[in-house]
C-alpha positions as CSV (number, residue, x, y, z in Angstrom):
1,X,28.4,-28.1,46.2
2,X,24.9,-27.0,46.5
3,X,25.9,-24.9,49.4
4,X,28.6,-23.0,47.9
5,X,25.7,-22.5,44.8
6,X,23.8,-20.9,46.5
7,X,26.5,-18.4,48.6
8,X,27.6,-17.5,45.2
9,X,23.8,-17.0,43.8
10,X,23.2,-14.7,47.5
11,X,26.4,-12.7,46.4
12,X,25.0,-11.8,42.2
13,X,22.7,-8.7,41.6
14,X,19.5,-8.9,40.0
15,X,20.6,-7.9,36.7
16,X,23.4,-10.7,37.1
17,X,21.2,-13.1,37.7
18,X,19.0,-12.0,34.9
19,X,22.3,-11.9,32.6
20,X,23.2,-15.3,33.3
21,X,19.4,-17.0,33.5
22,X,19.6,-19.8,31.3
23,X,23.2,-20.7,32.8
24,X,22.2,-20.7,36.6
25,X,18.6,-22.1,35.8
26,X,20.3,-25.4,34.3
27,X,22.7,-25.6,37.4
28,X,19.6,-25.5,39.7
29,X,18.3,-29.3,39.2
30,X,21.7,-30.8,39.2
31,X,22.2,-29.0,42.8
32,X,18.8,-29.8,44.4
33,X,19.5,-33.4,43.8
34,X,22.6,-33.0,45.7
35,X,21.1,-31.5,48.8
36,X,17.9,-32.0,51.8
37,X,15.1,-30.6,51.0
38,X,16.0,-27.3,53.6
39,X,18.6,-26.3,51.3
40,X,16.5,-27.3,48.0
41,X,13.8,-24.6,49.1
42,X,16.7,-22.1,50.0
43,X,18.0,-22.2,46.4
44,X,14.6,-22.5,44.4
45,X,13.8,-19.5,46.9
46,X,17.3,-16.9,46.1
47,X,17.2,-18.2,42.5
48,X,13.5,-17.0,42.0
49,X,13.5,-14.1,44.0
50,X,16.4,-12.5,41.9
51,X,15.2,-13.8,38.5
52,X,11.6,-12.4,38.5
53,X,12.3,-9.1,38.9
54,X,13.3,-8.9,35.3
55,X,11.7,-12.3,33.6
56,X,9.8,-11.8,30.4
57,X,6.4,-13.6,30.3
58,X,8.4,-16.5,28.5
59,X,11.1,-16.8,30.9
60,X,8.4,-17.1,33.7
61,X,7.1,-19.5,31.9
62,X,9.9,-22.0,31.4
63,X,11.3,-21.1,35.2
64,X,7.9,-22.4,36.7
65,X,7.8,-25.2,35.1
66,X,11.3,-26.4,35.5
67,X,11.3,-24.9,39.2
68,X,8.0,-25.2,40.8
69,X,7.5,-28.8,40.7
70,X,10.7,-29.4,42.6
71,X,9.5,-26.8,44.9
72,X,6.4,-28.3,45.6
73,X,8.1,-31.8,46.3
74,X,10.2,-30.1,49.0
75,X,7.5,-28.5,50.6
76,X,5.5,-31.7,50.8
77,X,8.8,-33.6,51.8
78,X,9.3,-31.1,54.9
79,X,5.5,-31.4,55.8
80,X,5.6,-34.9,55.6
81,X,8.9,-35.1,57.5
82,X,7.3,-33.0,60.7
83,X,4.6,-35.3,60.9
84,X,7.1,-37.9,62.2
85,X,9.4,-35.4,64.1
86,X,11.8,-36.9,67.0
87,X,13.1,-33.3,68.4
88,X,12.6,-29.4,68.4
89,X,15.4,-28.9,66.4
90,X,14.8,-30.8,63.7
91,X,10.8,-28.8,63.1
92,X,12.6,-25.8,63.7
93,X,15.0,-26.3,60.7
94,X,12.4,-28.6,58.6
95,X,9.8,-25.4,59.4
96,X,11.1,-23.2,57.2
97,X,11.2,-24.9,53.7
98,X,7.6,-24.3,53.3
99,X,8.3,-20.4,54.8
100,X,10.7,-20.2,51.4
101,X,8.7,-22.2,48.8
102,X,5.7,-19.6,49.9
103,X,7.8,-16.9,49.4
104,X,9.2,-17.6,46.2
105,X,5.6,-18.4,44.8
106,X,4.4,-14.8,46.8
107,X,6.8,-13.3,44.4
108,X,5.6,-15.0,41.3
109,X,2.3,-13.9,42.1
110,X,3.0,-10.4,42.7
111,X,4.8,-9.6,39.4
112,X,2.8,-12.0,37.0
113,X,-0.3,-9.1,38.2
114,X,1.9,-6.4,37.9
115,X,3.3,-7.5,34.5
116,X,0.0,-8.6,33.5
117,X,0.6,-11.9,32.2
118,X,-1.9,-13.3,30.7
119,X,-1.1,-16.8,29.0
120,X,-3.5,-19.8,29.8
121,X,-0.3,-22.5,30.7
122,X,1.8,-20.4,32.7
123,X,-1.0,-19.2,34.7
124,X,-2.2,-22.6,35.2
125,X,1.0,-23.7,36.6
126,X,1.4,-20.8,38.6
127,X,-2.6,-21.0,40.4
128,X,-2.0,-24.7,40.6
129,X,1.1,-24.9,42.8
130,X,-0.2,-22.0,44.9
131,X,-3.0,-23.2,45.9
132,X,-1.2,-26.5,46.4
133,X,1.3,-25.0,49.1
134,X,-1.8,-22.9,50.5
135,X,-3.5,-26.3,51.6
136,X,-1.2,-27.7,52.6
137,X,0.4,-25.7,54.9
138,X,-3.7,-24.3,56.3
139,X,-4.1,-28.4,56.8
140,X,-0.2,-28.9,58.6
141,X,-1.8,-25.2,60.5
142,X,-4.9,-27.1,61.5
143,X,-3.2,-30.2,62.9
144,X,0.0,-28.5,64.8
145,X,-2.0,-28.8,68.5
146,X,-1.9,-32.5,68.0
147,X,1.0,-32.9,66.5
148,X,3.1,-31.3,68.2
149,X,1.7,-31.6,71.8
150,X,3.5,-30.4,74.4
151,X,6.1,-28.3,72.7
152,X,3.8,-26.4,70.5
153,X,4.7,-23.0,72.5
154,X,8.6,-23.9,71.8
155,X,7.8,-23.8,67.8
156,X,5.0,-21.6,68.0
157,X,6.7,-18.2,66.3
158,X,7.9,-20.2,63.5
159,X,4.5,-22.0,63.1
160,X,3.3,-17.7,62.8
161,X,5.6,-16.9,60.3
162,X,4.6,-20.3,58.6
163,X,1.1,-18.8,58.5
164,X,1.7,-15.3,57.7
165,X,3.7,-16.6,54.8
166,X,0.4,-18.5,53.8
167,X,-1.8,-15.7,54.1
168,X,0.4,-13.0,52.1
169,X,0.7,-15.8,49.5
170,X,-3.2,-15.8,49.6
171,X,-3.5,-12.3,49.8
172,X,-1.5,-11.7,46.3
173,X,-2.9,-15.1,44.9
174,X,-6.5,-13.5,45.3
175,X,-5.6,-10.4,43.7
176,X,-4.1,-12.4,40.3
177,X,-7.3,-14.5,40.3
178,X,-9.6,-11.5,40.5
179,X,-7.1,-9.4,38.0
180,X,-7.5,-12.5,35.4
181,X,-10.8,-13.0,36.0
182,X,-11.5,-9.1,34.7
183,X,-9.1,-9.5,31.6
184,X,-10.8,-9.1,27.9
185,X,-11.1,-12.0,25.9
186,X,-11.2,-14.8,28.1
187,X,-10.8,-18.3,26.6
188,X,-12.2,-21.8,27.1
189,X,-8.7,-22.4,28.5
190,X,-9.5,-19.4,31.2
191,X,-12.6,-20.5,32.1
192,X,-11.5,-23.8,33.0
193,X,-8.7,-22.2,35.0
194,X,-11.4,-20.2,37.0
195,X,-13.6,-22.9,37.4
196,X,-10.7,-24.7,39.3
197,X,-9.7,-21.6,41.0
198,X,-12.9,-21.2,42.5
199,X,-12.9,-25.2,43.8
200,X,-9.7,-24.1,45.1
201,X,-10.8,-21.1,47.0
202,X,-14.2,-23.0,48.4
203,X,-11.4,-25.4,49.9
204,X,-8.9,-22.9,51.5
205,X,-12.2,-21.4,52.9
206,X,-13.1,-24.5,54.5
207,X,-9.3,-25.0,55.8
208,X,-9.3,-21.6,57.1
209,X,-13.1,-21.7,59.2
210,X,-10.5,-23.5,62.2
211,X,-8.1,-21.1,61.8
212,X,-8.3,-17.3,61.4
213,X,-11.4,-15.8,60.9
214,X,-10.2,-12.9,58.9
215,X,-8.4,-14.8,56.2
216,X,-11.5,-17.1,56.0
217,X,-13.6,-14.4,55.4
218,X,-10.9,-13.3,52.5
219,X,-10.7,-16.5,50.7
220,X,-14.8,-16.9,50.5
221,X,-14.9,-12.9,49.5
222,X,-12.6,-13.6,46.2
223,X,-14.8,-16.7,45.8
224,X,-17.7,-14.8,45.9
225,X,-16.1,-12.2,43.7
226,X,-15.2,-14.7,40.9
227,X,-18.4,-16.0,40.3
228,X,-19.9,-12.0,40.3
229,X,-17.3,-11.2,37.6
230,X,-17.3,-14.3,35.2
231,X,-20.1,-14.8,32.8
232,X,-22.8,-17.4,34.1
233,X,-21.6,-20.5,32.4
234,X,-18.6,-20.6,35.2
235,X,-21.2,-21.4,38.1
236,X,-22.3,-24.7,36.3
237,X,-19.7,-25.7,36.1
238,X,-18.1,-25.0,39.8
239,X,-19.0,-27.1,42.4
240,X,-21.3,-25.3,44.0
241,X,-23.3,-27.6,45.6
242,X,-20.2,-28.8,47.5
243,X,-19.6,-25.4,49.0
244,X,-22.9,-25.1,50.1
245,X,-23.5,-28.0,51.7
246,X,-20.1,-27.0,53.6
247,X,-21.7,-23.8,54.6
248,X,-25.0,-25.4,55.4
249,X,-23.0,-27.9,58.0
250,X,-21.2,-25.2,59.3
251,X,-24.1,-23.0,60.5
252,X,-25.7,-26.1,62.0
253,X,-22.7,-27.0,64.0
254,X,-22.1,-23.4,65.1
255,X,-25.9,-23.6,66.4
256,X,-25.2,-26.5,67.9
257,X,-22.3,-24.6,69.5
258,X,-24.2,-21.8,70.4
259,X,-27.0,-23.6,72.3
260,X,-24.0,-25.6,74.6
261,X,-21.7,-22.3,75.1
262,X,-25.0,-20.7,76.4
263,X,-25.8,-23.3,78.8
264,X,-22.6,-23.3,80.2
265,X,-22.9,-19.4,80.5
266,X,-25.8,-20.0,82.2
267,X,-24.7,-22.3,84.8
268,X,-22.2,-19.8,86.0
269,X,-19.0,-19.9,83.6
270,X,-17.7,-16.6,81.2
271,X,-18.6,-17.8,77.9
272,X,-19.5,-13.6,76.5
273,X,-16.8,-14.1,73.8
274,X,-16.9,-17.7,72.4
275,X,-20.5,-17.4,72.2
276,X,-20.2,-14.0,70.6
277,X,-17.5,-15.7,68.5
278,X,-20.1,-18.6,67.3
279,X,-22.9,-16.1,66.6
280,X,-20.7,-14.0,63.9
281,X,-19.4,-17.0,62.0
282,X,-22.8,-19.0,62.3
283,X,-24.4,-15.3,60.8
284,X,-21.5,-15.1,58.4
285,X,-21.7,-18.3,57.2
286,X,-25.5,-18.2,56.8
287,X,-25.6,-14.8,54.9
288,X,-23.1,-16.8,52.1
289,X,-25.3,-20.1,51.8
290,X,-28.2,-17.7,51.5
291,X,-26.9,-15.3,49.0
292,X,-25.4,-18.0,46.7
293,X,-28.4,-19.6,46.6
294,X,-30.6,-16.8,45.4
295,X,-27.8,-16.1,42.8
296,X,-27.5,-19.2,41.7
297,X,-30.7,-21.5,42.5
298,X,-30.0,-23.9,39.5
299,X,-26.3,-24.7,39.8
300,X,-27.3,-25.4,43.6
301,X,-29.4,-28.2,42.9
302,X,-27.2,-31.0,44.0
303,X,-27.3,-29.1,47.5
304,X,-31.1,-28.6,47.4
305,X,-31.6,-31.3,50.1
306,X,-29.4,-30.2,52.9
307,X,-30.5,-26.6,52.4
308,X,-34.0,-27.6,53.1
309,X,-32.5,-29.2,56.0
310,X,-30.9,-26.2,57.2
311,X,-33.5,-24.2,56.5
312,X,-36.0,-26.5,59.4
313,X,-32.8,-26.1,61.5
314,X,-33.0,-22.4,61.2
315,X,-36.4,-22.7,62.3
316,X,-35.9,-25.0,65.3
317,X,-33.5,-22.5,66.6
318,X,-37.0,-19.6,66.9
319,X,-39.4,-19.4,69.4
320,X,-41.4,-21.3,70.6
321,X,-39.9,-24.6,69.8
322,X,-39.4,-27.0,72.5
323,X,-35.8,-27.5,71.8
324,X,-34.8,-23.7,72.6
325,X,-37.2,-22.8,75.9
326,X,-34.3,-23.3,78.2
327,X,-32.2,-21.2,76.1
328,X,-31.2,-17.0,77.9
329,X,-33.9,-14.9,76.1
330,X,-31.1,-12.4,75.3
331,X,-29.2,-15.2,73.1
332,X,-32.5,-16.5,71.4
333,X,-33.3,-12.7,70.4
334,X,-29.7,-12.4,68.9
335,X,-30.0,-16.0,67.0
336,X,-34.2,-15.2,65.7
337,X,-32.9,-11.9,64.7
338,X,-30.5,-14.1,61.8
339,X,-32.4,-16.8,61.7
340,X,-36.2,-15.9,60.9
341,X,-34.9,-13.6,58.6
342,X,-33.0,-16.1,56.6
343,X,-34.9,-19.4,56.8
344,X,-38.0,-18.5,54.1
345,X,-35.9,-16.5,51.7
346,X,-33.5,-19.5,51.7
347,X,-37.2,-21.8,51.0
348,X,-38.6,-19.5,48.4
349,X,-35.3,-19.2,46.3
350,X,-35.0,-22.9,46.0
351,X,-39.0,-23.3,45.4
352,X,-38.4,-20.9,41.7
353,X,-37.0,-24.3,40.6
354,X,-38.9,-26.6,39.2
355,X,-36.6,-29.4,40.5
356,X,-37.2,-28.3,44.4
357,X,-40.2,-30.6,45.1
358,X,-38.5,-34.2,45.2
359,X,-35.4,-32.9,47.5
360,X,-38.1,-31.0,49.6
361,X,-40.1,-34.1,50.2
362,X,-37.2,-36.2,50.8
363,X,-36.1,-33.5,53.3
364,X,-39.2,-33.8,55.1
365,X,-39.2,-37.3,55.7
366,X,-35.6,-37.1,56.8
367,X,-35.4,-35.1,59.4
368,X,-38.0,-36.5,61.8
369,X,-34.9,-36.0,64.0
370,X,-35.8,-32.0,63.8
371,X,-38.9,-32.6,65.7
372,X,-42.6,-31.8,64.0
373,X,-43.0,-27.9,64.7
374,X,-40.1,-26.4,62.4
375,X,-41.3,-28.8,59.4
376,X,-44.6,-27.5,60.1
377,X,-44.1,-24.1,59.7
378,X,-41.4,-24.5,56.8
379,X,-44.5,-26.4,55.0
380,X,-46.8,-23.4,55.8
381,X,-44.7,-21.1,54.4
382,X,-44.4,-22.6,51.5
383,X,-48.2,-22.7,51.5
384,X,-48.2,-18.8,51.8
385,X,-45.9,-18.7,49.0
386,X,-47.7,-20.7,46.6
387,X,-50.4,-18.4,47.0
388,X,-48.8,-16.2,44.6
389,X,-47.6,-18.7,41.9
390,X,-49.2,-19.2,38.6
391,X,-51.0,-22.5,38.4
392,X,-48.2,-24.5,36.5
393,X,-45.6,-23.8,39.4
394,X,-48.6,-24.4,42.6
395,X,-49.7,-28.1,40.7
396,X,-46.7,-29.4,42.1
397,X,-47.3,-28.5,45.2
398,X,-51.4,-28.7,45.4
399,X,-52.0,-31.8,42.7
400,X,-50.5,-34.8,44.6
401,X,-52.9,-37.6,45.8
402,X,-50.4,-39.1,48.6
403,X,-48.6,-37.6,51.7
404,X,-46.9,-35.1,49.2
405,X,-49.3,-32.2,48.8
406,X,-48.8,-28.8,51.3
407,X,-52.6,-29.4,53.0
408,X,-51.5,-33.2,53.8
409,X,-48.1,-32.5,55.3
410,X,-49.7,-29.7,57.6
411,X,-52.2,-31.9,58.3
412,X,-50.2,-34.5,59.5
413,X,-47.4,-32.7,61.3
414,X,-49.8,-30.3,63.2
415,X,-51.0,-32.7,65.7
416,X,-47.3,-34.1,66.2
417,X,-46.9,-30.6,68.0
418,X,-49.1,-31.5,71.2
419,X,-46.8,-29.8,73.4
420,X,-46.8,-26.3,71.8
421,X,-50.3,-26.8,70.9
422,X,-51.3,-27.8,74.8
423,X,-49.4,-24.2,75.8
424,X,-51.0,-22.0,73.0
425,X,-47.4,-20.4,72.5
426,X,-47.5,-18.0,70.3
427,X,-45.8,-18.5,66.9
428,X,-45.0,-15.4,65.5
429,X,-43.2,-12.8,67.1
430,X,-43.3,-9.1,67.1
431,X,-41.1,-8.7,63.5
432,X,-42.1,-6.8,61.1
433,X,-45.4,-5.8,63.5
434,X,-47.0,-9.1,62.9
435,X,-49.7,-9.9,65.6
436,X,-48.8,-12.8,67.5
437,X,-51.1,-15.4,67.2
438,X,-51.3,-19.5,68.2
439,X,-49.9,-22.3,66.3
440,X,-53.7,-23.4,65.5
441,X,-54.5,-20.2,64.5
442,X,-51.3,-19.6,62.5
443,X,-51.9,-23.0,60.4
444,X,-55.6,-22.6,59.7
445,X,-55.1,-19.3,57.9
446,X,-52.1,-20.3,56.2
447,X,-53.9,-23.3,55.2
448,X,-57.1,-21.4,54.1
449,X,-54.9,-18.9,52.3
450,X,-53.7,-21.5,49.7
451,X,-56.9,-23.1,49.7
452,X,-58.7,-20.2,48.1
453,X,-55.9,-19.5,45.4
454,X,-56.7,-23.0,44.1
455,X,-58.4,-24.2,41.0
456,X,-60.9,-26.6,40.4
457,X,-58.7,-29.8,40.2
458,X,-56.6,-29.1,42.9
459,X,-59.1,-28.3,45.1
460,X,-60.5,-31.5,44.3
461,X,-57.4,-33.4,45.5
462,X,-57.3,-31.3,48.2
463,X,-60.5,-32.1,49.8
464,X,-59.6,-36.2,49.0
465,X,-56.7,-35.1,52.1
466,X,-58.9,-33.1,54.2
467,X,-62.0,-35.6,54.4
468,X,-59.5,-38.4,55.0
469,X,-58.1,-36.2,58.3
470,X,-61.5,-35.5,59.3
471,X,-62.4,-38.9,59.7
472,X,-59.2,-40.8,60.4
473,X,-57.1,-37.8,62.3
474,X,-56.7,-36.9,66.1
475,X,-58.7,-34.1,67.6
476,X,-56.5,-31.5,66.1
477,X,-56.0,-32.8,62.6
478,X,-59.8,-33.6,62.6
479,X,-60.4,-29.9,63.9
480,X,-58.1,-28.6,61.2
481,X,-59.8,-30.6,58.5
482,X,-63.6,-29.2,59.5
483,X,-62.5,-25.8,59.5
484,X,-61.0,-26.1,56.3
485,X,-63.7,-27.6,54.7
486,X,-66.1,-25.5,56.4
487,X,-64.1,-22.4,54.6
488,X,-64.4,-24.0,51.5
489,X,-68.4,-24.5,52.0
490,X,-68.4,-20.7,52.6
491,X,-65.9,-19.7,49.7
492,X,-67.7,-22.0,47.6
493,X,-71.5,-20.2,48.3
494,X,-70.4,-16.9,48.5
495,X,-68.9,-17.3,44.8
496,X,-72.5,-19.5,43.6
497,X,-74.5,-16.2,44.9
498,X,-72.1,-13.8,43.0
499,X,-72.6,-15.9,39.7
């Protein structure tokens, strides 16, 4: 009987195990067939345990793939079987077939890196069913409040160990990914291996963001680390975009957070720790999507869009927008501290690629949600920006006849901002020891600051947009457009008396 199997495998030493391999590894199947999947992960747990102490690379080799899949069955079998649960009992006995299958695939972990194995299929199976068992046990993690209600607090301590076994398997899982990812000669094979790996890692990220901060932070580190360490061919390849636009949605929700945690602190309640809880991972979170997209601009392109997005989000969370005067001054000077700091580089980094235009454009027209005054000041920094490109990278952004040209957007979105506009709020803070100035004032040099890098031609088009303000705007696009032009007549005669 299986349980009589595996009293006698409990009772052998290592080396008897090891002796008799082959023998007890072909006994294994016929007795998990025999018994519920409890007793299945207790068996594939001993056997394992005692068997890879001593395992050449081969050995592992054939073990995992006659082992782990049965493993993984019972695991999903238990999960699946809590989900429909009728008492305590039964999760407390169910509970602990996922605590074994995580420890027996710990152990593989932790002596295929100290053994240094290094062969493409065995590794394969070995990431594959890890990361397997990681989600789903972070996704049965995430939904244990609702399912299991009211007696949560009677499983709660084996729900900890559940999770504790999930996060030492992830612990040793990250150190064989980084180990392998630093090994000489990788192959084809390997790098299709990584590129999953990393996939894998963005998703255990994700799963973890609900869960434990600390362990998130780990599985987005090793991420990270894999795509510093392999050569660049690995990024296009990962779905980065994916990630990001994770990322991207998570800082905007922890915004959204922030701004309702500090009204409720405000109307009398202790909210000092969730809201400092929502400022770290919104400033965490925000640091990643900006780094990865400076270090990899190209293999972000399917993300460009909601980046742009994020990036007038970051803006609508500074001073003086409308939609964050009722916010405490001491939370807005935490959040412009991340924000303004992050916002432009996040703009210029996508605007090195020639592909950025048509997702910033679309960007723009999307989010009339966002209001008018962050699109406006995303535009003029993009303006200031272009300033310093060579011609061939500003025609994109100076050379369009319709709506999509830099002068046109400002143009139209500046008198959309009648409220700040009314106030004369200053839009630039004390940072950096810039002088705080108007919005007006802030958009006509920005504006005049691009307008005298231009050539010929796109000055040309440029003046098609301004007269067409001038005579068809409201006061304040018809303002902007005569000043403008009226620095052009100056910049214009002050070169004709030079020549």
């Amino acid at each position: 009987m299986a349980s009589d199997f595996l009293a006698h495998l409990k009772t052998l030493e290592e080396h008897q195990v090891h002796a008799r391999c082959k023998e007890l590894q072909d006994e294994v199947p016929r007795h998990l067939e025999s018994c519920d999947v409890v007793l299945q992960a207790q068996i594939i747990d001993a056997f394992i345990q005692k068997t890879i102490i001593k395992a050449s690379e081969s050995e592992a080799k054939n073990m995992f793939k006659i082992l782990l899949p049965p493993a993984i069955r019972a695991c999903d079998s238990a999960f699946e079987a809590l989900q429909a649960w009728d008492n305590v009992q039964e999760v407390l006995k169910l509970i602990w077939t996922p605590i074994h299958i995580l420890g027996c695939i710990s152990a593989c972990c932790l002596h295929a890196q100290d053994k240094e194995w290094t062969s493409s299929s065995l590794m394969t199976d070995l990431l594959q069913y890890a990361f397997h068992s990681l989600k789903a046990t972070y996704s049965h993690c995430q939904d244990s409040s609702r399912m299991y209600g009211s007696v949560l607090e009677s499983v709660n301590e084996p729900l900890t160990q559940l999770f504790r076994a999930a996060t030492t398997l992830q612990a040793h899982l990250h150190q064989l990914c980084s180990s392998l990812a630093t090994s000489d000669g990788l192959t084809e094979d390997d790098m299709a291996l990584l590129t999953s790996v990393c996939d894998d890692l963005a998703v255990t990220g994700r799963l973890l963001t609900r869960l434990d901060a600390r362990a998130m932070a780990e599985a987005w580190k090793c991420y990270l680390r894999l795509l510093q360490l392999l050569p660049e061919r690995l990024p296009a390849s990962a779905d980065l975009p994916r990630a990001l636009t994770f990322m991207a949605g998570e800082v905007t929700d922890r915004l959204a957070e922030i701004r309702q945690t500090a009204a409720d602190k405000a109307s009398g309640g202790d909210q000092s720790r969730p809201l400092s809880k929502a400022l770290k991972m919104c400033g965490f979170y925000l640091k990643l999507a900006v780094g990865l997209s400076e270090s990899y601009t190209a293999q972000a392109r399917g993300a460009f869009g909601v980046l742009t997005e994020l990036a007038f989000t970051l803006t609508r969370y500074s001073a003086p927008d409308a939609h964050v005067n009722d916010l405490d001054p001491a939370v807005l000077s935490q959040l412009s501290s991340q924000l303004t700091v992050a916002a432009e580089p996040l703009l210029f980094s996508m605007m090195e690629d020639q592909a950025y235009p048509e997702p910033f454009w679309e960007a723009l027209d999307a989010s009339e949600a966002l209001g008018p005054l962050c699109r406006l000041r995303c535009c003029l920094a993009l303006a200031r920006r272009c300033c310093h490109l060579p011609e061939a990278s500003r025609g994109v952004w100076t050379a369009g006849a319709d709506r999509r040209h830099l002068v046109a957007a400002a143009l139209d979105l500046l008198p959309r901002c009648d409220v700040e506009l009314a106030c004369g709020a200053p839009v630039e803070s004390d940072i950096h020891n810039r002088p705080r100035v108007s919005l007006y004032e802030h958009t006509l040099v920005s504006v005049c600051a691009l307008v005298g890098s231009l050539t010929a031609p796109e000055l040309r088009a440029t003046e098609t947009h301004l007269w067409r303000h001038l005579c068809q705007s409201g006061v304040w696009g018809a303002l902007l457009a005569a000043d403008v032009l009226c620095f052009i007549a100056r910049l214009v005669l002050s070169v004709c008396l030079e020549c």
